[in-house]
C-alpha positions in Angstrom: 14.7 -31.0 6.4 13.5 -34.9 7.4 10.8 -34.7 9.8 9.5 -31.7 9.5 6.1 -31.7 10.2 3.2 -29.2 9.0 0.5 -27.7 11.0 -2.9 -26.7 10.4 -1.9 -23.0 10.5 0.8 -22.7 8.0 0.6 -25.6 5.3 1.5 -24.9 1.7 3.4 -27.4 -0.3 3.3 -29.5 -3.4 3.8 -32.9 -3.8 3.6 -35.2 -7.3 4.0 -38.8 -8.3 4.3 -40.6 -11.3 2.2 -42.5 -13.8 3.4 -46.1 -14.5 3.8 -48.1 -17.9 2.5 -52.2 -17.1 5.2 -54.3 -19.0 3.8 -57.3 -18.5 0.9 -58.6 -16.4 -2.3 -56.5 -17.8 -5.1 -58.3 -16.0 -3.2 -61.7 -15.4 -2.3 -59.9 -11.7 -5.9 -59.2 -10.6 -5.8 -62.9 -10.4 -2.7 -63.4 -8.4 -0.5 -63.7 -11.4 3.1 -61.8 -11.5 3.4 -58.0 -13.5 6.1 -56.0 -14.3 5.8 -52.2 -14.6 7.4 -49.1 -13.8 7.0 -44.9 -13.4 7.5 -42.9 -16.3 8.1 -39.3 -16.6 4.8 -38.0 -16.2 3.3 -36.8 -13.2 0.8 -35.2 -11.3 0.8 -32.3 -9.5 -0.9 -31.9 -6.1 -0.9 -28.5 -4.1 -2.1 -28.4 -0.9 -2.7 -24.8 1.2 -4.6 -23.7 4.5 -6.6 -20.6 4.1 -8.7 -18.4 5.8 -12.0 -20.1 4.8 -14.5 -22.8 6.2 -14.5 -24.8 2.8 -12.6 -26.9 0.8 -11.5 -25.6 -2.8 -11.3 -28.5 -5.3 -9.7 -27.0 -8.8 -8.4 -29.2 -11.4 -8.2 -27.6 -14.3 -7.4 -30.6 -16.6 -10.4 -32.4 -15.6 -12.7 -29.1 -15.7 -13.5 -29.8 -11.9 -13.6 -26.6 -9.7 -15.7 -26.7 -7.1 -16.2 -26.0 -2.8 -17.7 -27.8 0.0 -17.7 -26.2 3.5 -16.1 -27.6 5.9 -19.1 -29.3 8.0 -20.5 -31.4 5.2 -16.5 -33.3 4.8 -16.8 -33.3 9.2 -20.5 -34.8 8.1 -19.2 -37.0 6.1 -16.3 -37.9 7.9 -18.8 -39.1 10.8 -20.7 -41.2 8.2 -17.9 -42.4 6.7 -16.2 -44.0 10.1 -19.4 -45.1 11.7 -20.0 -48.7 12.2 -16.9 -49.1 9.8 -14.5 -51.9 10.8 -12.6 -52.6 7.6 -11.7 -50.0 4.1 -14.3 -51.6 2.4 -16.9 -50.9 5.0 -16.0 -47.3 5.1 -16.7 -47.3 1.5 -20.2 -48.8 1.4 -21.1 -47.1 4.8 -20.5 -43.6 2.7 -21.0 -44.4 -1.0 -25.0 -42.4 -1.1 -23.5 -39.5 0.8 -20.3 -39.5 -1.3 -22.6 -39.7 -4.3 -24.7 -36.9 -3.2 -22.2 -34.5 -2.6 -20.0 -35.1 -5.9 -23.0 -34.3 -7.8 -21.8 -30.9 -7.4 -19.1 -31.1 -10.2 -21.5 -32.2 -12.9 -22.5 -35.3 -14.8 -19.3 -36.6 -15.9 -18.6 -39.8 -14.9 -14.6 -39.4 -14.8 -15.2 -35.8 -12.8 -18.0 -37.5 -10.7 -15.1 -40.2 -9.8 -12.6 -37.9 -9.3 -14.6 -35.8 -6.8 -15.4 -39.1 -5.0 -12.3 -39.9 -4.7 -11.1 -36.4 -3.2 -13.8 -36.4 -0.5 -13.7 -39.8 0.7 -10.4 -39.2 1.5 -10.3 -36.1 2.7 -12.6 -37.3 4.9 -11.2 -40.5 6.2 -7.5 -38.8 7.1 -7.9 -35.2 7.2 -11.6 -34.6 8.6 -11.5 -37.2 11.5 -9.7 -34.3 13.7 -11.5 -31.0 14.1 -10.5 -28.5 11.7 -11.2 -24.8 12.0 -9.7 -23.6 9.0 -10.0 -24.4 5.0 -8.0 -25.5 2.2 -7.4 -25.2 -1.7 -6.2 -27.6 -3.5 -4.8 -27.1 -6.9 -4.5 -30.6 -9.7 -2.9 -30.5 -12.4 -1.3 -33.4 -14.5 0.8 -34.3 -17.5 -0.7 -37.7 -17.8 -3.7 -38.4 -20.2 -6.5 -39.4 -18.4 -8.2 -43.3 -19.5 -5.2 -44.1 -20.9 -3.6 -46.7 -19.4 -0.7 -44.8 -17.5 -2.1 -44.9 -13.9 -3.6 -41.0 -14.1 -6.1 -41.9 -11.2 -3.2 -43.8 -9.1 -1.2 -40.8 -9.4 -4.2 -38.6 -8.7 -5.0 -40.7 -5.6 -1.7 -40.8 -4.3 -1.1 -37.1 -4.4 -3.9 -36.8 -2.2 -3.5 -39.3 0.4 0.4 -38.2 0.5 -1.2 -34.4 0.8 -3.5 -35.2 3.8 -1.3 -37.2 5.2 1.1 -34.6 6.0 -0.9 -31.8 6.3 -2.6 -34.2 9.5 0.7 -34.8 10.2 0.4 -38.9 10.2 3.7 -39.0 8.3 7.3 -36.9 7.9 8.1 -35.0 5.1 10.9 -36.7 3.2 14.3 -36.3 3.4 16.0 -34.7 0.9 19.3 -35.9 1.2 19.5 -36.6 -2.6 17.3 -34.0 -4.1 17.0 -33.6 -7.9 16.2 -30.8 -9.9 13.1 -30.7 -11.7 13.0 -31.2 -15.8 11.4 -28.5 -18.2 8.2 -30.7 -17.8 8.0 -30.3 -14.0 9.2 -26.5 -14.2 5.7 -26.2 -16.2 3.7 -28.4 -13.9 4.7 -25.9 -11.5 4.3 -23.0 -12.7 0.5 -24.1 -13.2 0.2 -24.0 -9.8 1.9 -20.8 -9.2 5.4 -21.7 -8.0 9.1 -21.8 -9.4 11.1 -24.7 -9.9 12.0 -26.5 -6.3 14.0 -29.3 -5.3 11.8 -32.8 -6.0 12.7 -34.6 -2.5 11.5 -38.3 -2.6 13.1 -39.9 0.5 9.7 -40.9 2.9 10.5 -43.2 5.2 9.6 -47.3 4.4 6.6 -47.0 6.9 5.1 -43.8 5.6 5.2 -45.1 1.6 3.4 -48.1 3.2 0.7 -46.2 4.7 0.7 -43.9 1.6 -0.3 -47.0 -1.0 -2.6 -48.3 1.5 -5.0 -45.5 1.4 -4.0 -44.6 -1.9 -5.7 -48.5 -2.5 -8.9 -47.2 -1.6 -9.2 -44.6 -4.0 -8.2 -46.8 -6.9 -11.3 -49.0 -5.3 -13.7 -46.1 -6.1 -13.0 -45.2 -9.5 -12.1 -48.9 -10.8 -13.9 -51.6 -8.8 -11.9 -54.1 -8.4 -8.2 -52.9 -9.2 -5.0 -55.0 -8.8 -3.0 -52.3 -6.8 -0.1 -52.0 -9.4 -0.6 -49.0 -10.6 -1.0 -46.7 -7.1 2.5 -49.3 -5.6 4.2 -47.9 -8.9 2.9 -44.1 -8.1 3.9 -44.7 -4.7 7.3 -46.6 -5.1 8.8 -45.1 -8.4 11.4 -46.8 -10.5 10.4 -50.5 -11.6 8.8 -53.4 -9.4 7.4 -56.7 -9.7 4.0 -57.5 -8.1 1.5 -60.1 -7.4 -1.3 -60.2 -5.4 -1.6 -63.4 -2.9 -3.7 -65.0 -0.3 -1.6 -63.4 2.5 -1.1 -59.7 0.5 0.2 -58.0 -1.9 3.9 -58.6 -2.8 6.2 -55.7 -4.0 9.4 -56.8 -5.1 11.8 -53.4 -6.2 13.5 -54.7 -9.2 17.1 -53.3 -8.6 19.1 -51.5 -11.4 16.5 -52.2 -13.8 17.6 -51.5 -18.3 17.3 -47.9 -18.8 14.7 -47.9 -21.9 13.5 -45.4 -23.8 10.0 -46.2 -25.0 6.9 -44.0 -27.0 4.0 -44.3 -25.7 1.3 -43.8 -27.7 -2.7 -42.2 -26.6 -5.0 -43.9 -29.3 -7.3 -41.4 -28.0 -9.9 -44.4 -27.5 -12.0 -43.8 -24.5 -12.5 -47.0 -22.0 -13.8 -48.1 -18.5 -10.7 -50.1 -16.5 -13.9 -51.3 -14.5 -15.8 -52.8 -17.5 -12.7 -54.5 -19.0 -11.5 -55.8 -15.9 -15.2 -57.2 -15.2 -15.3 -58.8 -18.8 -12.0 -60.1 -18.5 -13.2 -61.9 -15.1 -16.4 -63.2 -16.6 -14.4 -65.1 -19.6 -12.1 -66.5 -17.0 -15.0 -68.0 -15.1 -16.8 -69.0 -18.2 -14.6 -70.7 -20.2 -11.7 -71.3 -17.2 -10.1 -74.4 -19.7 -9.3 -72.1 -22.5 -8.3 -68.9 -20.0 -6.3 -70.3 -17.3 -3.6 -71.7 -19.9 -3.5 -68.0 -21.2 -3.5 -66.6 -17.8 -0.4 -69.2 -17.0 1.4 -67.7 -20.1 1.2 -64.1 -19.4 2.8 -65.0 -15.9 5.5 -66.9 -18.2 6.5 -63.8 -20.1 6.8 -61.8 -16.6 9.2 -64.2 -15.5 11.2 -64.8 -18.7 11.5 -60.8 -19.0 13.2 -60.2 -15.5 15.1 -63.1 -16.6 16.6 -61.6 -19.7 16.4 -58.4 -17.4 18.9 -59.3 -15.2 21.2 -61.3 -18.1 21.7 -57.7 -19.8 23.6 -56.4 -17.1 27.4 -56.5 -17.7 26.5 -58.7 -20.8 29.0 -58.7 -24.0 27.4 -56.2 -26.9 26.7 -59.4 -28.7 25.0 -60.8 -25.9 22.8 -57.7 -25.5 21.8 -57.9 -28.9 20.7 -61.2 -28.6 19.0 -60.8 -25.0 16.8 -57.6 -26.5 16.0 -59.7 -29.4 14.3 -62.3 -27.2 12.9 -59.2 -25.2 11.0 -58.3 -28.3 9.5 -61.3 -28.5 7.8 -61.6 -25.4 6.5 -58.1 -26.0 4.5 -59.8 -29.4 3.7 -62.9 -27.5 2.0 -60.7 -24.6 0.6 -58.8 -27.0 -0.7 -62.3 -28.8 -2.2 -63.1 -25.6 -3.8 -60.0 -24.7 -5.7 -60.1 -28.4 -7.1 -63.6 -26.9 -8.7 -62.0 -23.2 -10.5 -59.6 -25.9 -8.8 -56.3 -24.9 -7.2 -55.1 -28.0 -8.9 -52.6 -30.2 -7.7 -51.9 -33.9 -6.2 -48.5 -33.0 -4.1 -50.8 -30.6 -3.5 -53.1 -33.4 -3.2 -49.8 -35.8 0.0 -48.8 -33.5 1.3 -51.8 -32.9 1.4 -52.0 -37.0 3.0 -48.5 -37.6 5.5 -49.4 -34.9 6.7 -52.9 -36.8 7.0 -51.7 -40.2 8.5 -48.0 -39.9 11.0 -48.9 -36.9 10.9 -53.0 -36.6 9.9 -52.0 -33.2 7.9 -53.9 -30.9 4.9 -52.9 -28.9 2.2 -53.8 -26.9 -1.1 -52.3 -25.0 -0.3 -50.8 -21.6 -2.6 -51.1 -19.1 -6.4 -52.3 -19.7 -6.3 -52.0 -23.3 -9.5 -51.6 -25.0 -7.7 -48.4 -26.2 -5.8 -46.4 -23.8 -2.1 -46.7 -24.5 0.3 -49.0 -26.3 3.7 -48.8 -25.1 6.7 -48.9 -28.1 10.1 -50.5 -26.8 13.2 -48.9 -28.4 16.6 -50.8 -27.9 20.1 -48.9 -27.4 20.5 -49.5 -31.0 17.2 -48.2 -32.0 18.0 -45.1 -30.4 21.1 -44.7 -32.3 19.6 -45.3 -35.6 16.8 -42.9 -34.6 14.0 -45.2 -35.3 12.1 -44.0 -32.4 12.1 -40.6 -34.1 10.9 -42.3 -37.5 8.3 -44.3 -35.8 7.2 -41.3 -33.3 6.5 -39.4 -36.4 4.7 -41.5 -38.6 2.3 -42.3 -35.4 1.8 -38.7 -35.7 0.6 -38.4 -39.1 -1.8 -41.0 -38.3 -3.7 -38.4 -35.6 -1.8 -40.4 -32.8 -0.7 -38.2 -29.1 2.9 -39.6 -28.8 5.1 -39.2 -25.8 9.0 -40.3 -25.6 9.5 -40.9 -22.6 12.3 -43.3 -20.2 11.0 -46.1 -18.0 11.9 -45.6 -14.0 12.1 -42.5 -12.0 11.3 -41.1 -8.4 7.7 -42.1 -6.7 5.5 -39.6 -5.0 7.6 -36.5 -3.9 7.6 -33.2 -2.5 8.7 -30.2 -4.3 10.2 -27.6 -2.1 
């Protein structure tokens, strides 16, 4: 039940949350410009248990990371990590050699090196401020690609701030007062981790999302840089939100009874750095500001005009509808257009967005930092009918593309139980 609250002695739970699909907005919001985006059905998985050990058991499988560290070294680093700290950022920098230092331990990878770093900063931060006499294992596993553009390290953080979080007991397990059951794609998720299906309970309380995409911030800040805090609001929040970052904070807008859509979305399989391309991107803005801000200006355009349309589709005539999703398919080229011009594109993108057009006459886009990554494909109620996204899903195929058909919105993080 709501407010339940687990102890040191006893924990063992699972929670997940979603990856997210950007819409509109890809690097236009790290400078304060609106984005779209919203989950999609593809999570991770997060399972969190005390033992009768003094270390901490990192395994996650999907990124070939298992590995231990005893319980002193995250109290160690805990101590080093708070120290002379008065902000997030100075907690970061105050611990970023001994963070290094002790992620070595999973190899030379740079996206497993990351992925450590994240785990122990925040273990350290929330769970290892308290004394702790006993350890823990803690099992990953994921259905989202990782590099790809579908928030896989927002939904990685997220599971593990939401994880030590309640297992500190800073925040209430959810209600679950409208509990779903899981899909065949959670079942398996699950069963990696050694449990049966379980009611997916998503109800935390306002406050304790808050706290969660706070810290969950911070982790995104050590694998990406400088990231615009979409991507952990959408793994935090669920179904589909607008936001834009501003002087005063970030602003989160819940889009209410957003289209259901069915979309592909597409792995070119092209590895990227989010860091690099959101640098690049920032160094053409301050180079050649004249020529970028327009551009910038115009991607903020096509968020607008989409909720616009958004919100006409709703109890609008079939003809209407036809007409409104016609104009939606638009904006998806011109963002598209306008992502070519801040240089993150890449001819697989291109390749997709191709395929796409001329087997189905649908209309795609990159998702996320581009460079590679993911393009998302948007298939209309009609389009579903005539089963182009079947005919377009295929041929993608046969060109050595991962596909995944898949429905915007959803529940953010949740526990299983």
């Amino acid at each position: 039940k709501s407010g339940t609250m687990f102890g040191e002695e006893q924990a063992d739970f699972v929670v997940s949350a979603p990856g997210k699909a950007i819409i509109h907005g890809e690097h236009a919001v790290v400078h304060g410009k609106r984005a779209i985006a919203a989950s999609v059905d593809l999570r991770c998985y997060l399972r969190l248990r005390t033992v009768d050990t003094l270390t901490v058991a990192l395994n996650a499988a999907d990124l070939g990371v298992s590995t231990q560290w005893s319980i002193e070294e995250l109290r160690d680093l805990s101590s080093t990590c708070t120290s002379d700290a008065s902000s997030p950022t100075d907690r970061l920098q105050v611990c970023e050699s001994r963070l290094g230092a002790l992620s070595q331990r999973v190899g030379e990878d740079d996206i497993k090196i990351l992925a450590a770093k994240t785990f122990l900063y925040l273990a350290a931060a929330i769970y290892f401020k308290e004394r702790r006499t006993r350890g823990l294992q803690i099992d990953v596993t994921s259905a989202l690609p990782f590099a790809s553009g579908l928030g896989s390290s927002a939904a990685y953080s997220v599971c593990i701030v939401t994880a030590f979080l309640l297992a500190s007991g800073k925040i209430q397990l959810p209600a679950c007062d409208d509990a779903q059951s899981p899909d065949a794609n959670s079942c398996a998720q699950l069963q990696q981790l050694g449990l049966q299906a379980s009611d997916v309970c998503s109800g935390f309380s306002p406050a304790s999302l808050e706290l969660i995409r706070t810290w969950s911030f911070q982790g995104e800040q050590i694998i990406h840089g400088t990231p615009s805090g979409i991507d952990n609001a959408v793994a935090t929040f669920g179904g589909a939100l607008e936001f834009c970052r501003t002087p005063g904070g970030d602003r989160i807008d819940m889009i209410e009874r957003p289209p259901v859509l069915q979309v592909l979305l597409t792995n070119t399989k092209v590895p990227r750095s989010t860091k690099v391309l959101v640098a690049g991107v920032r160094t053409w803005l301050e180079e050649m500001p004249e020529v970028a801000r327009p551009i910038m200006d115009a991607v903020d355009g096509v968020s607008r005009q989409c909720c616009h349309y958004w919100k006409q589709l709703e109890g609008a005539s079939s003809d209407r509808r036809g007409v409104v999703f016609s104009h939606l398919g638009r904006l998806v080229d011109v963002n598209q257009a306008l992502l070519k011009c801040m240089g993150v594109s890449h001819p697989a993108i291109e390749r997709v967005c191709h395929v796409a057009a001329s087997a189905g006459g649908l209309h795609s886009k990159l998702t996320g930092a581009g460079g590679g990554g993911c393009v998302i494909t948007f298939c209309t109620p009609d389009d579903v009918n005539e089963n182009r996204p079947n005919v377009v899903k295929a041929k993608l195929e046969e060109s050595g593309f991962d596909v995944y058909s898949t429905v915007l919105g959803g529940p953010g993080v949740s526990v299983h139980r």
